[in-house]
C-alpha positions in Angstrom: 21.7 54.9 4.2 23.5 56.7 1.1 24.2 54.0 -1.6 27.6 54.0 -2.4 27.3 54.7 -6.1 29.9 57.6 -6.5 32.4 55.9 -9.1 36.2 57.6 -9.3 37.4 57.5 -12.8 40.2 55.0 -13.9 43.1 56.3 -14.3 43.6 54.5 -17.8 40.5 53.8 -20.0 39.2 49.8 -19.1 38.5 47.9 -20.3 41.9 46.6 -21.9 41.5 44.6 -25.4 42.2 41.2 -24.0 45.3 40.3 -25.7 47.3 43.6 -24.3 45.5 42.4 -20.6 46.4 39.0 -20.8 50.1 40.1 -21.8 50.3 42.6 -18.9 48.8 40.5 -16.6 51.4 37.8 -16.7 54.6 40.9 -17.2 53.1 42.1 -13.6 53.0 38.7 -11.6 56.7 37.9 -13.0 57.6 41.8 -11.7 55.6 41.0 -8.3 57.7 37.7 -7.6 60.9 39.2 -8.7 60.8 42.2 -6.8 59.2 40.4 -3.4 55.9 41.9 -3.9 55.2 38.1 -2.6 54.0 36.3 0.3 53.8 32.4 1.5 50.4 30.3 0.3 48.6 29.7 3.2 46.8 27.3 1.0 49.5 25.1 0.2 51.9 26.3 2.8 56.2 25.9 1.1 58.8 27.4 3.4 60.5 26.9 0.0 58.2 28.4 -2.0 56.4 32.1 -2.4 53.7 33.6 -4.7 52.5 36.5 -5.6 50.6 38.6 -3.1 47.3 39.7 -4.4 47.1 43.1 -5.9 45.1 45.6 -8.4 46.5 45.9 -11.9 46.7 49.3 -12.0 46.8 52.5 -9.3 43.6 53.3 -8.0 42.5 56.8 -7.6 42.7 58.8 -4.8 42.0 62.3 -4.0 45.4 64.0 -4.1 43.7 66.6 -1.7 42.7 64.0 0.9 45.7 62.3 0.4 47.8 65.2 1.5 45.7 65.9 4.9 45.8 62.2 5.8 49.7 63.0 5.2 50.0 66.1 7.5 47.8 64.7 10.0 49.8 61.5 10.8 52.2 63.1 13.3 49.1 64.9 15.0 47.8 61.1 15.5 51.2 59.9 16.7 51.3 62.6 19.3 47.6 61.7 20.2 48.4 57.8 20.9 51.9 58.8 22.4 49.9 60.8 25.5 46.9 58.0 25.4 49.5 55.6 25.9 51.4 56.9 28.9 48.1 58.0 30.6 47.8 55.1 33.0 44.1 56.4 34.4 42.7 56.5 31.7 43.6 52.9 29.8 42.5 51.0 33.0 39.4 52.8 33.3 38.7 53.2 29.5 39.5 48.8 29.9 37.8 48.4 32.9 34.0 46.7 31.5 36.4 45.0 28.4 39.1 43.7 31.1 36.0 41.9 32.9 34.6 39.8 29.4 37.4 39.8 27.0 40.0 37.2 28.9 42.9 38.6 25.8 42.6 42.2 26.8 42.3 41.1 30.8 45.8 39.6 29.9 47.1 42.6 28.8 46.1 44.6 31.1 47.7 42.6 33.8 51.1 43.0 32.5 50.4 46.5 32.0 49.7 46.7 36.0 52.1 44.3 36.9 55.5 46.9 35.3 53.3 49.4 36.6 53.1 48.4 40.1 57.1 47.4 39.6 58.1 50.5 37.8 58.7 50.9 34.2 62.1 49.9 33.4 62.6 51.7 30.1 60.6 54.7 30.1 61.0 55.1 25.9 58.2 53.7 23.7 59.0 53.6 20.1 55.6 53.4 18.0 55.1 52.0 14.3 52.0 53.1 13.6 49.5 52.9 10.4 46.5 54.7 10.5 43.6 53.3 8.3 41.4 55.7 6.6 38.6 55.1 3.6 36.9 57.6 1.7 33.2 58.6 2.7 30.9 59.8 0.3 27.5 59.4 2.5 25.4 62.5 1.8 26.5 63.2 -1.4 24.6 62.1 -4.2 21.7 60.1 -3.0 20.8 62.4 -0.4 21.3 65.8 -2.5 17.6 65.9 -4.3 16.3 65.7 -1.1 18.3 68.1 0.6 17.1 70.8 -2.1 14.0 70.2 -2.1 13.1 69.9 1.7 16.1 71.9 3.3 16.9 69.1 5.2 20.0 67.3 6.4 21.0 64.4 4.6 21.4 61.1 5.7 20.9 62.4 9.2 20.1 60.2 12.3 17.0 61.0 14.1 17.3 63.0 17.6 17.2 60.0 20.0 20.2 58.0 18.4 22.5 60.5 20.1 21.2 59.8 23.2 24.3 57.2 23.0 26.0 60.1 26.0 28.9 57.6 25.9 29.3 58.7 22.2 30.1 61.8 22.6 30.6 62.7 26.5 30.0 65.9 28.0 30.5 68.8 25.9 29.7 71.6 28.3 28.7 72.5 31.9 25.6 70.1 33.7 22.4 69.5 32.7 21.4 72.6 35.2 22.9 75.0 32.8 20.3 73.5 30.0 17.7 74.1 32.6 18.5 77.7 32.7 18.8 78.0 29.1 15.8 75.9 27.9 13.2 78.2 29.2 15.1 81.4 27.2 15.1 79.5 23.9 11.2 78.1 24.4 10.1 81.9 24.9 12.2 82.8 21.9 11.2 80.6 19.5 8.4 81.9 17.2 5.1 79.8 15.9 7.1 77.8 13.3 9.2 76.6 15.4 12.4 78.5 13.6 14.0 81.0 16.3 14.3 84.8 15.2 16.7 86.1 17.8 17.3 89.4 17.1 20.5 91.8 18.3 22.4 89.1 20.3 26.0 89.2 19.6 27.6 86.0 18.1 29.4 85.3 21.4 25.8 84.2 22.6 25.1 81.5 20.1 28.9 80.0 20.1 28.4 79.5 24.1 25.0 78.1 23.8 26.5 75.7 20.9 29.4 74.8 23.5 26.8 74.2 26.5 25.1 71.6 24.5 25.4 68.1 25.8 23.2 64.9 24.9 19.8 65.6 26.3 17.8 65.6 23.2 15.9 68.7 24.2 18.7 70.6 24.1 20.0 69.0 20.5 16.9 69.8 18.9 17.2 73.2 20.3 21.0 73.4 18.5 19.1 71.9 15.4 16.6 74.9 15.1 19.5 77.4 15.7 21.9 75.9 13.2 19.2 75.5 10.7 18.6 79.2 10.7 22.1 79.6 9.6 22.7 80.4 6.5 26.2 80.9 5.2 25.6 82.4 2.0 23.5 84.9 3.3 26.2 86.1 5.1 23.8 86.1 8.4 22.5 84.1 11.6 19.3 84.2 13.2 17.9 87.3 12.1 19.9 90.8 12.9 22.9 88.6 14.7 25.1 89.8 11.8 28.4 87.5 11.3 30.3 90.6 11.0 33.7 88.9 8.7 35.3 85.8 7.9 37.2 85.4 11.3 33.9 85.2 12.7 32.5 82.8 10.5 35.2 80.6 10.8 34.9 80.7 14.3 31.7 79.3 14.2 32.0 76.6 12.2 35.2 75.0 13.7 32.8 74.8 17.0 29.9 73.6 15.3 31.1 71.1 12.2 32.9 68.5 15.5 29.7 68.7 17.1 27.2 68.3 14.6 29.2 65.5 12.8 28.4 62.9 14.8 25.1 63.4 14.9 24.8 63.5 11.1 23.1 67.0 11.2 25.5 68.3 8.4 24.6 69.4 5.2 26.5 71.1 1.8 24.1 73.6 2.1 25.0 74.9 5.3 28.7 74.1 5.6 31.5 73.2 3.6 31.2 69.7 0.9 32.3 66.7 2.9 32.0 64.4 0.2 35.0 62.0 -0.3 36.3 63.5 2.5 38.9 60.4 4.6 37.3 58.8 7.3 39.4 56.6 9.9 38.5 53.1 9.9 41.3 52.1 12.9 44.7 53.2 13.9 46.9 50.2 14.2 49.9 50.2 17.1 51.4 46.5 16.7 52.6 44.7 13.8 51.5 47.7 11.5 52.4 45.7 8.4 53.2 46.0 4.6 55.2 49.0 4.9 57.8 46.7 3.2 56.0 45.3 0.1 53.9 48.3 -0.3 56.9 50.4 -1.1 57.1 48.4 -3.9 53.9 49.0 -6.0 54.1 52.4 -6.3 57.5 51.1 -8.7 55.1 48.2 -9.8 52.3 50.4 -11.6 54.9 52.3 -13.1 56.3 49.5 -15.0 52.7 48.9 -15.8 51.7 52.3 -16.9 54.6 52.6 -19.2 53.8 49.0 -20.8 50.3 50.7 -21.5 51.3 53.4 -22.7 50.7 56.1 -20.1 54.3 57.2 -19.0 53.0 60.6 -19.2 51.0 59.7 -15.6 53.6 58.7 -13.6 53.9 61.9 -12.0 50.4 61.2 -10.0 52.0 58.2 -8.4 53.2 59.5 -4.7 57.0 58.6 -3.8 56.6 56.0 -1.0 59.2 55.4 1.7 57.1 53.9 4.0 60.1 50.7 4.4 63.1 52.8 5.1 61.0 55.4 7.3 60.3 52.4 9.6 63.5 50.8 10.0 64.9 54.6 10.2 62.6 54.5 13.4 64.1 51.1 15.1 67.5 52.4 14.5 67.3 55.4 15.9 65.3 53.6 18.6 68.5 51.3 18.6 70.9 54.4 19.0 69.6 55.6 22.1 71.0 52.8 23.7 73.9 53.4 23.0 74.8 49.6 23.4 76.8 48.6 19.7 76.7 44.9 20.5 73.0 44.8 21.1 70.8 43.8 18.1 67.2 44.4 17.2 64.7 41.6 18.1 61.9 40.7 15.7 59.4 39.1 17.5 57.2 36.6 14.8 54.9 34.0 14.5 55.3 30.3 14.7 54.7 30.2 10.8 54.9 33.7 8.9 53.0 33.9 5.7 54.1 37.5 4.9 57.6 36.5 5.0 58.5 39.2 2.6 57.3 42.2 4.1 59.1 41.2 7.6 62.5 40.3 5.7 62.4 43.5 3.7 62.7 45.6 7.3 65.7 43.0 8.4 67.1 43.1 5.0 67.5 46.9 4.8 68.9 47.4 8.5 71.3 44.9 7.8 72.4 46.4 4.1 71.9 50.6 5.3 73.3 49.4 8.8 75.5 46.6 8.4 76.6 47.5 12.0 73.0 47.0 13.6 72.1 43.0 14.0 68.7 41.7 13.5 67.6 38.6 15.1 64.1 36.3 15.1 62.4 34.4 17.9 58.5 33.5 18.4 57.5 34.0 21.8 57.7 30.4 22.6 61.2 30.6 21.7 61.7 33.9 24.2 60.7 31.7 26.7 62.9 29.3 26.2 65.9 31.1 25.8 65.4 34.7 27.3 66.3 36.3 30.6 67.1 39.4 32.1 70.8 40.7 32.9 71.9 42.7 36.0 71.0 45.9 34.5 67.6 44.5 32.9 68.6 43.9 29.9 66.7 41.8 27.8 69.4 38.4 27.0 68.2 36.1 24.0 70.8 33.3 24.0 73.0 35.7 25.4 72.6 38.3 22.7 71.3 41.7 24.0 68.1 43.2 22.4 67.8 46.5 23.1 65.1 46.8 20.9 62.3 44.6 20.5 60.1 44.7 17.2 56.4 43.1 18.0 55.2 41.5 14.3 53.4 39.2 16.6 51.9 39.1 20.2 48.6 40.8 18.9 46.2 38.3 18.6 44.8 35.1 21.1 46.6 32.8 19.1 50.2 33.8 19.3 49.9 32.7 22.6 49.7 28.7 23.5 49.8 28.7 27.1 51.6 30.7 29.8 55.0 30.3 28.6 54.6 32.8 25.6 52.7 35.1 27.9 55.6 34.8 30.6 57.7 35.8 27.4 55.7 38.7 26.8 56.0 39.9 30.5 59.8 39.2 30.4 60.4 41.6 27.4 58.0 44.6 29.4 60.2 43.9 32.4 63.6 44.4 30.8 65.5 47.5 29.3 64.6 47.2 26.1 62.5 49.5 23.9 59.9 48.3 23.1 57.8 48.7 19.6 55.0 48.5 20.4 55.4 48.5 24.3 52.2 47.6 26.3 50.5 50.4 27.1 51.2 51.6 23.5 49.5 48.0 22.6 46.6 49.0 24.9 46.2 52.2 23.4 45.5 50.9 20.3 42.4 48.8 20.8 39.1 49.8 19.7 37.7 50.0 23.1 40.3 53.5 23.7 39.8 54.1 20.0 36.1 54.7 20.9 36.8 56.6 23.4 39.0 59.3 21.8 35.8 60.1 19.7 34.2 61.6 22.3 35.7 65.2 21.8 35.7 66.2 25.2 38.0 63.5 25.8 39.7 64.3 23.3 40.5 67.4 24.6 42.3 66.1 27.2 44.9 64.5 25.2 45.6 67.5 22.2 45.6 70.8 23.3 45.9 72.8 20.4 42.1 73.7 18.8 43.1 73.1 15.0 44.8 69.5 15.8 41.5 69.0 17.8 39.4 69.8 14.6 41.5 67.9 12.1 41.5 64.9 14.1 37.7 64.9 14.8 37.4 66.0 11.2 38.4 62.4 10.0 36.8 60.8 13.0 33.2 58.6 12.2 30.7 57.3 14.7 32.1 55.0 17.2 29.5 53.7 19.9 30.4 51.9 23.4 28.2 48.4 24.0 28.5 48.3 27.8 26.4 47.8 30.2 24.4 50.8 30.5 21.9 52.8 28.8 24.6 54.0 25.9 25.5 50.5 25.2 21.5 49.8 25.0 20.6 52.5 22.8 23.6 51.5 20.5 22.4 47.9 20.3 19.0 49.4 19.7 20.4 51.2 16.7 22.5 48.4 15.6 19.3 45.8 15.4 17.1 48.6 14.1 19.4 49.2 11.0 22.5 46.9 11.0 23.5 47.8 7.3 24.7 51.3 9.1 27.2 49.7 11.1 29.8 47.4 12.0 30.4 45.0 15.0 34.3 45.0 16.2 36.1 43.0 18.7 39.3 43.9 20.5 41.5 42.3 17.8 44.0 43.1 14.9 45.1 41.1 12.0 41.8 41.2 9.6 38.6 38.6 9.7 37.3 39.8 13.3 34.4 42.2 11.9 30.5 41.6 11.7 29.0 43.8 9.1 25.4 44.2 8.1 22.7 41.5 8.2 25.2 39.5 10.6 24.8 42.1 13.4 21.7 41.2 15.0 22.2 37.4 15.1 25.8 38.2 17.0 24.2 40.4 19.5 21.6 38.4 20.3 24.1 35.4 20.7 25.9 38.1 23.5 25.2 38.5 26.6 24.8 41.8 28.1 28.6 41.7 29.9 30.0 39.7 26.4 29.1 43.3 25.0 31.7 45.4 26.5 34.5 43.5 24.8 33.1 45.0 21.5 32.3 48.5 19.7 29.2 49.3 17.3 31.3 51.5 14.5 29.2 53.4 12.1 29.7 52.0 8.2 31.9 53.9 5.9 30.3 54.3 2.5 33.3 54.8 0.4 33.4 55.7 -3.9 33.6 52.7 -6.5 36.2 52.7 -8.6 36.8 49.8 -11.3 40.1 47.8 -12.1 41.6 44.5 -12.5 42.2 42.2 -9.0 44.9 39.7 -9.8 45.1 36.6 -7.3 47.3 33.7 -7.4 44.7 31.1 -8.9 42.8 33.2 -10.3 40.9 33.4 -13.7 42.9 34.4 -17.2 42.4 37.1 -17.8 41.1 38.4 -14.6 37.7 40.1 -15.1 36.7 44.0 -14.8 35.1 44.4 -11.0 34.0 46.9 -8.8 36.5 48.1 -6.1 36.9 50.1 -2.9 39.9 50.8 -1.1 41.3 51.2 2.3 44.5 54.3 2.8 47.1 53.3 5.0 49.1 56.3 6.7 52.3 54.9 8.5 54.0 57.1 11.3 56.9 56.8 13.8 57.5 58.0 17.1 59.6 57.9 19.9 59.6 59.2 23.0 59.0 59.1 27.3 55.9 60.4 28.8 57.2 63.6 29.4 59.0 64.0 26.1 58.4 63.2 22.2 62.1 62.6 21.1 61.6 61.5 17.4 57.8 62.0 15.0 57.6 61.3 11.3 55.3 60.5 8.7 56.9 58.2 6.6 55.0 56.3 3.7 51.6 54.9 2.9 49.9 52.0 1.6 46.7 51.4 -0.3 44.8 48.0 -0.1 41.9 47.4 -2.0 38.9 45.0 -2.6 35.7 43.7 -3.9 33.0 46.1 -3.3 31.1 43.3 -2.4 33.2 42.1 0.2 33.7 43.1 3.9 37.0 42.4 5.1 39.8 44.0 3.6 43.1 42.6 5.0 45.7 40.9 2.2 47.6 38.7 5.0 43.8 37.4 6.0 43.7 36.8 2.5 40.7 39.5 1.7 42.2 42.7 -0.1 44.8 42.8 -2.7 48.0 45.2 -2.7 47.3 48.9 -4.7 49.0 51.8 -4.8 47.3 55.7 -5.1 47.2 57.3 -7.8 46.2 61.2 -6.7 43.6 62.7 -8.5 42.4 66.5 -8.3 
């Protein structure tokens, strides 16, 4: 594996003489507590009291090129979980091995059947989303001595690993077609093993690229053909001239999806992919810190300017990632059309990041001061809730019509069957639900997996280019069921565990095995225990260097190595049938240790950033 030694440059020179550092340091926690850039110590737990979150001193670079496509693609991923989630087939079957060892997701699921069977009450689904993407720079610097001295792919797997078919699924027609095409490529490959095909038109090779499935004989037949292309040559294989651009492209928006996977990509062949985004998850429930991260962006410009560096304030993206959301559950409360119904925060017996949650009630209330906002845990749903004579969700006798999950998505919200009965209460009634269940299903890795098969995939986006620029961002994600993909992935997994990382069907941070844990946790599995997790390959993003300031933490805080984690947020509303309402609307940046795995701030691993967009 590619080390990840690719360093982005600071946006101010570091490190700071310590007197100006120790100054700022202490200017930037006041400005974090003032403005609510805060949460509640879990350590020594106040109701009364808040600190500081964590957070990075000042902006970390980003790409502003990356940036931008991770902007424009957010409403092609809101489209692609909208139809997931209203795809009933394909949830419960995509489930089905999870549903049988993971007793959380089994839960889930039968509520999901349970309104199914009954008949949805409120066919609109409004979706908070946040799509998590880090930058990868595998195959760039490590790899490229050996890519120009041995024309080789970097960092490439070796032909068996993609014989994971539940991967990548069935690009193409059956194995017979391979049959009938194997013989024609043996008798045309020459003593070298490098084909020279001469005269066939390009339509031949772009249909033998789309007939190719898993069976590694007819992968390393695809790997001969795509190594005789060479794109500065203007040629492939021989006299099958690429006769203009159109053409070109053509070819490599089939063969860059289908290749990527299988790590058989290389600079000299196609286009750089270095620090290009990579998805890490796409989150569906309780998609937090849209309202505290709105506010570093205005945080690292009061820092900037009190080093000095005013002049770069232009770099720092305008982030309306808290009013874009609440926009959302407003206009989610407008359709309806019920005045005296308010908007139901669902939260946790004991909420740590109190801030972010009362920044969304705090804005609805002062942009809509005709639009109420209520609290309950689920426990206290059960105890109070019912449903009216039109389904209408009642919370002491105040009407919801929309219901805001910020809790609900992990084992431990619920204590027993009453807060379960709750949850099943508010999928029965009338109100909109954000995130409703199958958009809560549609979010777990198991489906996320899934959709990185591209032929699935295609069943879901219909339109080529969204198809590409989804994929595009898309890294390996492996199934660990029961079958022989699930053994070859554990086989992978135990033969190099520092490429990849274990994860369970569960949100909120801390879940993850990484690394040199792997092998011990599988081994600990049983074969069924397997399904209820994924094997995700490892992103390998750039370093960059900074100052992490924690509550507690030393004066001044030293100079360490970062990475950092892009959060995309997007809203969505709509039925199955129809997309009413889809917006990007804001971002947020979390960033860590380089040494350390998890990344979340509320699980108390990452720190609060903000980008600052580089070219």
């Amino acid at each position: 594996m590619c080390a990840p030694t690719k360093m982005l440059q600071s946006c101010v020179s570091l490190p700071l003489e310590e007197a100006q550092l120790v100054e700022v340091v202490e200017k930037a926690k006041d400005w974090a507590i003032m403005h609510g850039a805060a949460m509640r110590s879990k350590a020594n737990f106040n109701p009364d009291a808040l600190t500081f979150a964590p957070f990075v001193l000042t902006p970390s670079s980003f790409p502003r090129k990356e940036f931008q496509k991770a902007v424009e693609l957010q409403p092609v991923l809101n489209e692609l979980i909208h139809a997931v989630a209203h795809d009933a087939q394909f949830l419960q079957s995509t489930l089905a091995s999870t549903e049988k060892v993971d007793e959380f997701t089994s839960s889930l699921i039968s509520i999901y059947r349970t309104v199914l069977s009954e008949g949805i009450t409120q066919p609109i689904s409004l979706g908070l989303l946040r799509s998590d993407l880090m930058l990868e720079t595998q195959c760039d610097d490590e790899c490229s001595e050996r890519t120009r001295t041995v024309n080789a792919y970097c960092c490439w797997k070796q032909v068996e690993i993609n014989t994971i078919a539940s991967g990548f699924g069935h690009l193409g027609p059956s194995s017979k077609a391979l049959q009938r095409t194997g013989p024609k490529l043996d008798a045309m490959c020459a003593e070298s093993g490098k084909l020279h095909w001469v005269g066939l038109p390009l339509t031949y090779y772009i249909r033998l690229v789309l007939e190719i499935r898993t069976e590694p004989a007819a992968r390393i037949h695809a790997f001969l053909l795509f190594n005789n292309y060479k794109k500065n040559e203007g040629h492939l294989l021989g006299r099958a001239k690429i006769q203009n651009a159109k053409q070109q492209s053509a070819l490599l928006s089939i063969t860059k999806p289908l290749f990527r996977p299988f790590h058989l990509l290389c600079s000299d062949y196609l286009p750089d992919f270095s620090d290009a985004i990579k998805q890490v998850e796409i989150n569906t429930i309780a998609s937090s810190f849209g309202g505290i991260s709105t506010n570093m962006s205005p945080m690292h410009s009061f820092v900037l300017t009190e080093l000095g560096h005013r002049d770069k304030l232009e770099n720092l993206p305008v982030n309306n990632a808290l009013s874009g959301l609440c926009d959302a559950m407003v206009e989610a409360w407008k359709l309806q059309d019920r005045p005296s119904a308010a908007i139901l925060f669902v939260v946790e017996d004991v909420t740590y990041n109190i801030c972010d949650q009362r920044f969304h009630e705090f804005y609805i209330r002062e942009t809509y001061p005709h639009v109420a906002v209520i609290r309950r845990t689920l426990t206290q749903i059960h105890q109070t809730g019912r449903l009216g004579e039109r389904k209408e969700l009642l919370i002491d006798g105040t009407e919801a019509s929309v219901v805001y999950f910020r809790a609900g998505y992990e084992p431990g919200h619920y204590h027993g069957q009453a807060e379960w009965d709750a949850r099943l209460l508010v999928e029965r009634s009338l109100a909109i639900k954000c995130p409703s269940i199958q958009y809560h299903l549609a979010g777990t890795k198991k489906v996320q997996q899934a959709l990185a098969k591209p032929s699935v995939l295609r069943q879901f986006v219909g339109d080529a280019r969204k198809i590409e620029a989804i994929y595009d961002i898309f890294t390996g994600l492996y199934s660990l069921d029961q079958d022989e993909g699930g053994d070859g992935a554990v086989a992978l997994a135990l033969t190099n565990p520092d490429r990849y990382v274990l994860k369970p069907q569960r949100e909120g941070g801390g879940n993850n095995v990484y690394g040199g844990d792997i092998p011990a946790a599988l081994q600990a599995m049983s074969s069924a225990e397997r399904s209820a997790w994924i094997l995700m390959e490892r992103i390998i993003p750039p370093l960059s260097t900074g100052y992490l300031v924690r509550p507690g933490g030393p004066s001044p805080p030293p100079l360490v190595q970062l990475i950092s984690e892009l959060g995309i947020f997007g809203t969505i509303i709509g039925t199955k049938d129809k997309v009413l309402y889809n917006k990007q609307v804001g971002h947020m940046l979390r960033t860590k240790l380089s040494s350390s795995n998890e990344g979340g701030v509320a699980a108390g691993s990452g720190a609060l950033d903000s980008p600052y967009l580089i070219d």
